[in-house]
C-alpha positions as CSV (number, residue, x, y, z in Angstrom):
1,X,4.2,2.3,-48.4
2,X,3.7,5.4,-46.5
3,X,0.0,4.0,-45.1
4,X,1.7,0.8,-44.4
5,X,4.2,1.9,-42.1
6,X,1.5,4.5,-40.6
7,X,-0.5,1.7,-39.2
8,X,1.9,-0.7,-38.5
9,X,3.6,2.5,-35.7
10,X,-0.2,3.1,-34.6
11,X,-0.4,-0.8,-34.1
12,X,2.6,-0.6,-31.8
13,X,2.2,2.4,-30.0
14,X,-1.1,0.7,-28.7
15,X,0.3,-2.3,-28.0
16,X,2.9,-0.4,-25.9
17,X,-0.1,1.5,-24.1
18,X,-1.9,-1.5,-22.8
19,X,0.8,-3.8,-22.1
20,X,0.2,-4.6,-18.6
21,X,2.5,-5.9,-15.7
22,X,4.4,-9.2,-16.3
23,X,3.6,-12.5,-15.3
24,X,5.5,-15.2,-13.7
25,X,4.3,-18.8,-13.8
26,X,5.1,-21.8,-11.2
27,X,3.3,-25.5,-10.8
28,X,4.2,-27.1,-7.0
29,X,4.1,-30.3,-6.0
30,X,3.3,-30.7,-1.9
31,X,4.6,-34.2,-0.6
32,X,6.0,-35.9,2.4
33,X,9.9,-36.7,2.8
34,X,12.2,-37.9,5.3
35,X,15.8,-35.1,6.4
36,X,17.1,-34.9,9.8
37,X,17.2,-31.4,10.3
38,X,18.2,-32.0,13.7
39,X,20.5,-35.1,12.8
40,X,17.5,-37.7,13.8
41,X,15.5,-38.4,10.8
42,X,11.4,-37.3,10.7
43,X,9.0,-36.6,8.4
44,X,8.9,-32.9,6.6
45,X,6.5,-31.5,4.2
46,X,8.2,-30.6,0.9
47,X,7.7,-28.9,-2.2
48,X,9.0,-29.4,-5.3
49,X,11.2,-32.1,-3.8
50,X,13.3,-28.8,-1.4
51,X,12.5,-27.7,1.9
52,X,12.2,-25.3,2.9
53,X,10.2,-24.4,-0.1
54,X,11.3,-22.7,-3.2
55,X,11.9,-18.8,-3.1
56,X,9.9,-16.7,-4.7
57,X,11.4,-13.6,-6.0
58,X,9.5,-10.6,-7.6
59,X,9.6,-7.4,-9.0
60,X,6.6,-5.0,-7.6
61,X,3.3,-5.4,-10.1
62,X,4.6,-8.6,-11.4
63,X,1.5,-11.3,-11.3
64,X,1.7,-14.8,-9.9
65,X,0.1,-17.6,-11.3
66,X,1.0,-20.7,-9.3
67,X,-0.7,-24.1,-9.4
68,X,-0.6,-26.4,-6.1
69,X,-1.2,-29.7,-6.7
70,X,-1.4,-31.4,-2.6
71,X,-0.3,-35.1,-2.6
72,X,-0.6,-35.0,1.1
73,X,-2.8,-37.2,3.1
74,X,-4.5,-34.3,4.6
75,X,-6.1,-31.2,3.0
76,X,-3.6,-28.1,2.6
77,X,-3.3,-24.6,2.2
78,X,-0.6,-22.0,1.7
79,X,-1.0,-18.4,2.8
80,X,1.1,-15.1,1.9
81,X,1.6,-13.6,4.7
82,X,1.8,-9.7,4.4
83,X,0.7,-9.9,0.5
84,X,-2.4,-7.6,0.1
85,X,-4.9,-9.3,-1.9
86,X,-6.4,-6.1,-4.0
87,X,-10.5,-7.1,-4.6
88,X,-9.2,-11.0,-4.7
89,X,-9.0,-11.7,-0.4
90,X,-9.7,-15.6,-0.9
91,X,-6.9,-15.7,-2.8
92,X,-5.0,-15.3,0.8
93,X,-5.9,-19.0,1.6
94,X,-6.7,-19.1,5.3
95,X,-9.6,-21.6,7.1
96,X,-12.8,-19.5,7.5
97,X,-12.8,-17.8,4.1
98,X,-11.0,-20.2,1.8
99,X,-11.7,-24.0,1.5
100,X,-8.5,-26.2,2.2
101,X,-7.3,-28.3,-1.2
102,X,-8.1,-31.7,-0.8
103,X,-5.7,-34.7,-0.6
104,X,-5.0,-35.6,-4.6
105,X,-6.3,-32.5,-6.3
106,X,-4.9,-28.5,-7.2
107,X,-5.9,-25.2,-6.7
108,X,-4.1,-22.2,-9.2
109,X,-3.5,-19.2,-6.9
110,X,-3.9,-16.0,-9.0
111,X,-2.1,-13.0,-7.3
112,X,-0.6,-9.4,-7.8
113,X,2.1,-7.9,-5.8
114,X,0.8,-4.6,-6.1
115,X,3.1,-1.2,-4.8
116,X,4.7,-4.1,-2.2
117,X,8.4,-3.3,-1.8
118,X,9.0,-5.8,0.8
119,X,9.9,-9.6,2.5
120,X,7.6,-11.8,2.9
121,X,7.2,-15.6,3.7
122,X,4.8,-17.8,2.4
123,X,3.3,-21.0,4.8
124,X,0.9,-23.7,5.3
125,X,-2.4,-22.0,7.2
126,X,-3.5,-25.5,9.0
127,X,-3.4,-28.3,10.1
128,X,-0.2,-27.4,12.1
129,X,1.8,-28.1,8.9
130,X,3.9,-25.1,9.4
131,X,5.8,-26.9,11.4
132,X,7.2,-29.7,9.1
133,X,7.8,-27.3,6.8
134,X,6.3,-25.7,3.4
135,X,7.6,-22.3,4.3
136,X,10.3,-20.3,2.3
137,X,10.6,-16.7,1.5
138,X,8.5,-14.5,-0.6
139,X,10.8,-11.1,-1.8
140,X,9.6,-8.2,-3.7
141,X,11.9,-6.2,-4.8
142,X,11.5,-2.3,-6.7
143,X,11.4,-1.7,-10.5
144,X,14.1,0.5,-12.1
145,X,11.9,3.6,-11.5
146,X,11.1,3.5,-8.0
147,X,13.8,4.7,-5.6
148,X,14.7,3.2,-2.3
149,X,16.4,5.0,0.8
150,X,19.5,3.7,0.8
151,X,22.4,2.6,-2.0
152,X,21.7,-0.4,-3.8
153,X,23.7,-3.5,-2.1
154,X,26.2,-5.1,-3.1
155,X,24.2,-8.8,-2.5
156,X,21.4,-10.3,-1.0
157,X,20.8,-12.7,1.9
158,X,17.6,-14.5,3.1
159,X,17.7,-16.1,7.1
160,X,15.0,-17.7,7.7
161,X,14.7,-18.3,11.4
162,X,11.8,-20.7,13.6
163,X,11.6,-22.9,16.4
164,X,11.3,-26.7,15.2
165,X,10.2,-29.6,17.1
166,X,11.3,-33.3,16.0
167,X,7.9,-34.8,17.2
168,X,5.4,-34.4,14.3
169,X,2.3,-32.3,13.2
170,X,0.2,-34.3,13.8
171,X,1.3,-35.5,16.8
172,X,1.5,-32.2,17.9
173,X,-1.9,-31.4,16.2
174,X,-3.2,-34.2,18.4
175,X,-1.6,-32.8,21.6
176,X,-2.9,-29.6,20.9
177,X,-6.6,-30.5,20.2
178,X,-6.4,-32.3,23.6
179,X,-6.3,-29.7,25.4
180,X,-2.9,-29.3,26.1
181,X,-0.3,-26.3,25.8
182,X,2.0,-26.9,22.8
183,X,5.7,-28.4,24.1
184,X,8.4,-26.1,24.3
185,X,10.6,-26.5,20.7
186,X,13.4,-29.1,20.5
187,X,15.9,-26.3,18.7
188,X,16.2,-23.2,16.1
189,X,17.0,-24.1,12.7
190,X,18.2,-21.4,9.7
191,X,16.7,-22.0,6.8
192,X,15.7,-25.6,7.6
193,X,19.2,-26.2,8.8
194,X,21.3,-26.0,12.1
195,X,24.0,-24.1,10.8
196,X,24.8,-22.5,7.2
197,X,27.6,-19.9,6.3
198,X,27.3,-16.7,3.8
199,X,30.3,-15.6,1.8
200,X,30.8,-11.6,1.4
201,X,33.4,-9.4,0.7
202,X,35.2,-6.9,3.3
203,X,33.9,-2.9,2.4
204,X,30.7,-3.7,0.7
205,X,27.3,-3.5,2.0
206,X,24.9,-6.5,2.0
207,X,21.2,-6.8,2.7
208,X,19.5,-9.4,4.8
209,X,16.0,-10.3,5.0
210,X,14.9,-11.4,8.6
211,X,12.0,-13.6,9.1
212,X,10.9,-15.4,11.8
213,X,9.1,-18.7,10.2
214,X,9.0,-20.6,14.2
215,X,5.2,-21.4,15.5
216,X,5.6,-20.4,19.2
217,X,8.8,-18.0,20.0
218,X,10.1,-14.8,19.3
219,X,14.1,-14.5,18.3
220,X,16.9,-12.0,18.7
221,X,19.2,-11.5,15.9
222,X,22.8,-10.0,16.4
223,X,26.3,-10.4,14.3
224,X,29.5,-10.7,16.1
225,X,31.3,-7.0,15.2
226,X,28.5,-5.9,13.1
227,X,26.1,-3.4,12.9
228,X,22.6,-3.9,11.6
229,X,21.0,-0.5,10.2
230,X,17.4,-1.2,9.8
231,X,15.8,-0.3,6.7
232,X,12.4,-2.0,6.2
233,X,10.0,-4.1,8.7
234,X,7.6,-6.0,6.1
235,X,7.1,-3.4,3.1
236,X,7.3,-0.7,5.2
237,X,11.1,1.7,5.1
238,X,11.7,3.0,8.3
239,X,13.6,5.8,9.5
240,X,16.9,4.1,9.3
241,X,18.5,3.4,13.2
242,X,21.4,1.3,14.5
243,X,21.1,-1.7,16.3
244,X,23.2,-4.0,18.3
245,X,20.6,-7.1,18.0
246,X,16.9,-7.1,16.8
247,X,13.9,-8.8,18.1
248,X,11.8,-10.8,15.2
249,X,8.9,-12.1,16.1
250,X,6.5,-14.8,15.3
251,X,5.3,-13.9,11.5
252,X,7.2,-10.6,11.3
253,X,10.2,-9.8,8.6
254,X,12.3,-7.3,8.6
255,X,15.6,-6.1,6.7
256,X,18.8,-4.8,7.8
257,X,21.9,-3.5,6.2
258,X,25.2,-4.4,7.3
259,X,28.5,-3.2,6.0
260,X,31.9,-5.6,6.6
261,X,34.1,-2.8,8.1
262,X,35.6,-5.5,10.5
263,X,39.2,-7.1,10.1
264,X,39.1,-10.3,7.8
265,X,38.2,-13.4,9.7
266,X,34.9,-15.2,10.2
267,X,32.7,-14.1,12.6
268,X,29.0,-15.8,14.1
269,X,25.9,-14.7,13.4
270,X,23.4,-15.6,16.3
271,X,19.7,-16.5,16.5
272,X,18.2,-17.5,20.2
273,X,14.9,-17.6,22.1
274,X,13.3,-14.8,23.8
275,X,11.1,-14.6,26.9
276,X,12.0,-18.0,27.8
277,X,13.5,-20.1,30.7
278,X,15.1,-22.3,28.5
279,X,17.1,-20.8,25.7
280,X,17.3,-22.4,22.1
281,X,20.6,-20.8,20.1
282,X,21.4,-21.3,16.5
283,X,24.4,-20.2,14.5
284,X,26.1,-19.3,10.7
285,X,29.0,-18.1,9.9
286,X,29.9,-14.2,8.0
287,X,32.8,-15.2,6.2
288,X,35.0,-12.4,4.3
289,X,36.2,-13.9,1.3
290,X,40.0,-12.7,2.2
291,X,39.6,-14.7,5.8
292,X,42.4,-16.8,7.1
293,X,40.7,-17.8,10.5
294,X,37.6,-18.8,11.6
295,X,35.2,-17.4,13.9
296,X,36.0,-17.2,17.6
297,X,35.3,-15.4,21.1
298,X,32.1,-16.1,22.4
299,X,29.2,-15.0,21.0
300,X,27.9,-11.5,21.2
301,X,25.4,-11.6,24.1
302,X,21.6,-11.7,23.4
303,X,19.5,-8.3,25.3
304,X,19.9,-8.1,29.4
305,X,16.1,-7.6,29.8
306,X,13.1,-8.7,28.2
307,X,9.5,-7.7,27.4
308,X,10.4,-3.9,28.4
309,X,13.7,-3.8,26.2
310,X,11.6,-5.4,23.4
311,X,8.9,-2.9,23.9
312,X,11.4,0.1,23.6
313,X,12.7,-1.1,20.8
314,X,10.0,-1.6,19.0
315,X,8.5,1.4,19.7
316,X,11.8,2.8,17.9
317,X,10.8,1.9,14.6
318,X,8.6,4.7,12.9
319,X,7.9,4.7,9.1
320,X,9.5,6.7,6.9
321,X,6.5,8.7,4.9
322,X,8.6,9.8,2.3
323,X,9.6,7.0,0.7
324,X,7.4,4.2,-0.8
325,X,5.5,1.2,1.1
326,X,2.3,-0.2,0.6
327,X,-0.5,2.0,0.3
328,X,-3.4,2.2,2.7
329,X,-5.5,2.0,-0.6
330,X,-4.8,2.4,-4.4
331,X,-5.7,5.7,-4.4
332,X,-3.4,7.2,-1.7
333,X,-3.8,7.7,1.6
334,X,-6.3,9.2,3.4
335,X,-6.3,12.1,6.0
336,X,-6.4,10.0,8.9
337,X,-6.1,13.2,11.4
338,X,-9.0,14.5,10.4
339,X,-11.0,11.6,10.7
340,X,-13.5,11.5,14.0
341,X,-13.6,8.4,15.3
342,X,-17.0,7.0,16.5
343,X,-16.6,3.8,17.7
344,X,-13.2,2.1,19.2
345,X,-13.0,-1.6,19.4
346,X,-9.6,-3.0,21.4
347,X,-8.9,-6.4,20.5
348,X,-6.8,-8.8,23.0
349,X,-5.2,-12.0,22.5
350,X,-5.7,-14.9,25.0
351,X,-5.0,-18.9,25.6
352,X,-8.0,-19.0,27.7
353,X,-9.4,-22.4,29.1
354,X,-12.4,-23.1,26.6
355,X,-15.1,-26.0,27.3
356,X,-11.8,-27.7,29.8
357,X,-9.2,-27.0,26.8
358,X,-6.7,-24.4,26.2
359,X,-7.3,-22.1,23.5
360,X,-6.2,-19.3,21.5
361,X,-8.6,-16.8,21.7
362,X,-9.3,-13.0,20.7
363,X,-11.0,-11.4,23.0
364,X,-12.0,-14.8,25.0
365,X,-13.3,-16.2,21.4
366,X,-12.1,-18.4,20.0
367,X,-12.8,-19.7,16.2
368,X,-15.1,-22.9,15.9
369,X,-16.0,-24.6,12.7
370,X,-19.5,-23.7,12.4
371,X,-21.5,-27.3,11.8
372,X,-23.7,-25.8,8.5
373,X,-23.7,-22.7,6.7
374,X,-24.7,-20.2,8.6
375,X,-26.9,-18.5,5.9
376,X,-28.7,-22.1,5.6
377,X,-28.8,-22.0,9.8
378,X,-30.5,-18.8,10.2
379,X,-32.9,-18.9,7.4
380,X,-35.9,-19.9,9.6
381,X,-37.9,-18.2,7.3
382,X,-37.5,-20.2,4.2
383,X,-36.2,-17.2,2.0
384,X,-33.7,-19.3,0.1
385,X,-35.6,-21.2,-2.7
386,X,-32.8,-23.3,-4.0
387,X,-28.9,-24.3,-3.6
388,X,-27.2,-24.2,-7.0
389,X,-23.8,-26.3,-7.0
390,X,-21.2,-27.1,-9.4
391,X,-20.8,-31.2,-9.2
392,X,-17.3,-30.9,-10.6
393,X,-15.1,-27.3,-10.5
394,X,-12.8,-28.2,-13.3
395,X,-10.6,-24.9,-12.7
396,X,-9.4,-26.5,-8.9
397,X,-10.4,-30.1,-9.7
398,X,-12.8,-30.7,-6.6
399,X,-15.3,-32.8,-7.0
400,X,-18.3,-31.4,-4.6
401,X,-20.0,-33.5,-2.3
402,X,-23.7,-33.7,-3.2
403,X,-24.9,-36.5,-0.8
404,X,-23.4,-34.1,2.0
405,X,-25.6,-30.9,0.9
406,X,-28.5,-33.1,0.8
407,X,-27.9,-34.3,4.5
408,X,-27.8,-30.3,5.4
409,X,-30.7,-29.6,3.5
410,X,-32.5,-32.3,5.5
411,X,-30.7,-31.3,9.0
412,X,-32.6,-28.2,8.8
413,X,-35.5,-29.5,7.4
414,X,-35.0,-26.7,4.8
415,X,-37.4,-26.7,1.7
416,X,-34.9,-25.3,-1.0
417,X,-34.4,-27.6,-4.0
418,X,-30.6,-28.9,-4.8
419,X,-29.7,-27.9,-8.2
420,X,-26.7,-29.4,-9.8
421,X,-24.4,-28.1,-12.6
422,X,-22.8,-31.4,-13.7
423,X,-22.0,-30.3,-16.9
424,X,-18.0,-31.8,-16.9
425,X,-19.2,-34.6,-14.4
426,X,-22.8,-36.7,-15.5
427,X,-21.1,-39.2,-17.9
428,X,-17.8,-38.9,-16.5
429,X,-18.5,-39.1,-12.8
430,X,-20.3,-41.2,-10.6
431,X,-23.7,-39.5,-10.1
432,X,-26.6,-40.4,-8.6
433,X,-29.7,-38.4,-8.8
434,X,-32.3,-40.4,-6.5
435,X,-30.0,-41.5,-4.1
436,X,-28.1,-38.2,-3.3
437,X,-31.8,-36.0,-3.4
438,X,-30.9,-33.9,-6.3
439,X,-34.0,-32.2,-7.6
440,X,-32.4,-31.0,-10.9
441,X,-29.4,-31.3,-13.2
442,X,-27.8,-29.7,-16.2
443,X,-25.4,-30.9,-18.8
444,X,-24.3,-30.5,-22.0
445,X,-23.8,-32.5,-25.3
446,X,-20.2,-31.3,-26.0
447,X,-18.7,-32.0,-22.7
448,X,-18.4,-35.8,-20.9
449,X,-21.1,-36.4,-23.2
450,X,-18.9,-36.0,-26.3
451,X,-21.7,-35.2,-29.1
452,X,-21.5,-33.5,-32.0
453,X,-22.4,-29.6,-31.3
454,X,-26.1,-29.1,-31.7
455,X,-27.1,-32.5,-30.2
């Protein structure tokens, strides 16, 4: 008995040793649907049936395992903006290093949110789909044995805040690809609507998570009576300052504290456009839980000045280094000070006029979809002997375009043979070896081919 119970307390200390972080599992459905956001109905991207989105919340370390199945009309991608993607980047989804998920098909997004305190947003990367929608917030929050600088709230609130227009993307897409500067937005919404209202109770201390989810304007933020005490811009804490209002701009997140120290009544909560002729305002409600009157006065007045205030106040925030945010690298940070630099590169943004068109551009360049692989393009010399391509990637569910690869191949007038893995696809899929030039294929007995093993 002795022996027994010895191994069985070895078995579970080592279990306890390797256990690693948890996991947290999601399948998304991507479709069209008709709201009226702005009372007028249009056409917004949803998922899972909500929009925005649904909110992910996470505890730092947990892993995400999320399957996107797009039942667009047009190919789709999601990007987490401000995740670091540790030794996995094309898990980031952007056009240039990720492939977009065709119309009818999935991709499962594998990620970590590794040492990320933080708020994020997640958002479609192209096709200008970000601005029907398929955004929603993306919060990491501390395990038990990390500290933060500041008490634990007593609740939680999430504003998402962006510019909407009612015309859609791709009308918008089209105007764009014109030519043509992008139209000024129709309103501001708050979390996909044009006015919401929080509940909270007078002498406690909430948290709100800022993020600006528009596609072309920056916001200021402000609450009629209330302070905001910044804490954390992305996953970075700050030293913690006072603020009147806060700018937000396009992409960024931030999170302020705000305790209800005021009399009990309602009181607005204000979101307008910045650096612009025309001004685009949208409102919620604070409401104390003990109020008997609703929220009055006018509405606590947006900056006096504009790109200089902004610029001050920005320059305001500083990071506080003694408290966690995410780390340069996993294995600390590096001595940057002591670091000699060799080489600096300044990069500038731009709309430059490009070939007639307007632009966006970094440093006058702007991105073009190069027309082959550029390893195929600049192998004059013939070094590549062959292409090897999976006919059917049963993990995503794209089916490859052979006949394509062939046509490249023969663009180029490039020698390299076309070798196809169609082990889940001859048998199951259409495939035609003559007609799309492939020079060789592979299969299997014991996949479309259904044999017995050794066959």
């Amino acid at each position: 008995m002795r022996k027994l119970h010895f191994v069985i307390l070895v078995l579970l200390s080592a279990s306890l040793v390797q256990s690693e972080d948890g996991y947290k599992y999601f399948t998304w459905n991507v479709t069209y649907g008709t709201l009226s956001p702005l009372g007028t109905p249009q056409q917004v991207i949803l998922i899972n049936g909500q929009f925005p989105g649904p909110q992910i919340d996470l505890v730092t370390n947990e892993n995400v395992i999320l399957n996107l199945v797009n039942k667009l009309d047009q190919p789709f991608l999601l990007t987490w903006n401000g995740i670091k993607q540790r030794k996995n980047s094309w898990q980031d989804r952007v056009l240039g290093t990720n492939c977009p998920i065709p119309p009818n098909s999935n991709y499962t997004y594998k990620f970590q949110a590794k040492d990320q305190i933080g708020n994020y947003t997640y958002f479609p990367s192209t096709q200008l789909h970000k601005v029907a929608g398929g955004f929603e917030a993306l919060n990491v929050y501390h395990r038990s044995v990390i500290s933060v600088p500041y008490a634990y709230p007593d609740g939680d609130f999430t504003f998402l805040i962006g510019d909407w227009y009612k015309t859609s993307h791709k009308a918008l897409k089209a105007f764009l690809d014109s030519g043509k500067s992008l139209a000024f937005p129709d309103e501001l919404l708050i979390n996909g609507q044009d006015h919401t209202t929080i509940n909270s109770d007078q002498g406690k201390t909430y948290i709100i998570r800022i993020s600006n989810v528009g596609i072309s304007t920056s916001i200021n933020f402000r609450i009629q009576g209330h302070a905001l005490k910044l804490v954390r811009v992305e996953a970075s804490h700050v030293i913690q300052n006072m603020y009147d209002s806060l700018d937000v701009h396009v992409g960024q997140s931030a999170a302020v504290l705000i305790t209800l120290n005021q009399s009990p009544k309602d009181y607005y909560i204000v979101s307008s456009t910045r650096f612009s002729r025309k001004i685009l305002t949208a409102t919620a409600v604070l409401h104390y839980t003990n109020s008997h009157s609703s929220a009055s006065g006018p509405f606590p007045s947006p900056p006096a000045y504009q790109y200089h205030w902004s610029l001050i106040q920005a320059r305001s925030f500083r990071w506080n280094l003694t408290e966690n945010a995410t780390r340069p690298n996993p294995q600390g940070s590096y001595h940057y000070a002591k670091i000699t630099p060799t080489k600096t590169i300044v990069l500038a943004n731009s709309s430059p006029l490009i070939n007639g068109k307007q632009r966006y551009a970094v440093n006058k360049v702007s991105f073009v979809n190069p027309g082959t692989p550029l390893k195929l393009a600049s192998d004059s010399a013939h070094t590549i002997k062959a292409i090897f391509i999976v006919h059917n990637e049963i993990e995503i569910g794209v089916t490859n375009n052979l006949a394509k690869v062939r046509q490249l191949l023969d663009a180029y007038s490039h020698p390299a043979l076309l070798l196809v893995d169609g082990v889940s696809s001859i048998c199951a899929l259409d495939f035609h070896m003559d007609r799309w030039g492939v020079d060789a294929a592979i299969t299997g007995s014991q996949k479309a081919l259904s044999l017995p093993t050794g066959i």
